[in-house]
N, C-alpha and C positions, 0 to 999 in steps of 0.2 A: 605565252599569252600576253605577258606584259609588252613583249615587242609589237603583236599582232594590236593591241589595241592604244597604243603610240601614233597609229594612223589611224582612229576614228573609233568610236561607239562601233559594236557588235552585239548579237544576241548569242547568246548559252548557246546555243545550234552551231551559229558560226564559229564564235571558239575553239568550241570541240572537234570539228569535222577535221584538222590536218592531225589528229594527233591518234592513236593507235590503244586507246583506252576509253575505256567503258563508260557512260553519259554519269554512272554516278560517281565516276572518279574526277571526274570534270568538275561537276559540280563540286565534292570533295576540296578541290583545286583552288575554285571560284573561293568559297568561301574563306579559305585562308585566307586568300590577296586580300577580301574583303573583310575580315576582322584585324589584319595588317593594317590597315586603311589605304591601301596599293589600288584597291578598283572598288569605284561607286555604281550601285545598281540603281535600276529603275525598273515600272512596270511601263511595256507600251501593248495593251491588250492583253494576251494570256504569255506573251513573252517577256522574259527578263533580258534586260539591255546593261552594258556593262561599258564604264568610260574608265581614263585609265585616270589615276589620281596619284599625281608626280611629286608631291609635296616629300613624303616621309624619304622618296628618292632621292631630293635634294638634302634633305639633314644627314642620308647615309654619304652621299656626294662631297659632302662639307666638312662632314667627321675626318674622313679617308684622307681628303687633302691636308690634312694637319701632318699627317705621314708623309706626305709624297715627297718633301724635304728631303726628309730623314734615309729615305728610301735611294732616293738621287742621288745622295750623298756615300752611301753604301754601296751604290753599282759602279758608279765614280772610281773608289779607292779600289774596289775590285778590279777593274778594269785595267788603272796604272800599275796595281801589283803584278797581275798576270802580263802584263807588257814587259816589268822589269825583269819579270823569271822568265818572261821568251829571250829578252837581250842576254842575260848567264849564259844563259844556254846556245 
């Protein structure tokens, strides 16, 4: 859903229609994102409209990269170990 609404405002309808569960599992769905603060709603008429809200995205985004160092640095030494155990051999 979050991908789906990456490209533009959708309505609850729209959302739901690619996906193979029930309108109140959607909903269900919807409102996580949005007590996450992941998607902001509105009323346009008697339908609910949904934008996506990238913020808390970016601080999960920002967090991660504190790792990716770390991370780099571990497939690295990986990488030269198993290199020197293919030349042993």
């Amino acid at each position: 859903m979050l991908d789906m609404l990456s490209r533009g405002e959708l309505g609850a309808g729209d959302l739901a229609r690619p996906f193979r569960i029930s309108r109140p599992a959607v909903s269900q769905h919807l409102k996580v994102l949005k007590r996450a603060g992941l998607v902001r709603v509105r009323r346009e008429g008697r339908e609910q409209i949904y934008s996506l809200s990238p913020q808390p995205l970016r601080e999960i985004y920002d967090w991660l990269g504190r790792y990716q160092a770390f991370w780099s640095g571990k497939l690295e030494a990986l990488g030269a170990f198993l290199r020197e155990e293919e030349d042993e051999q």
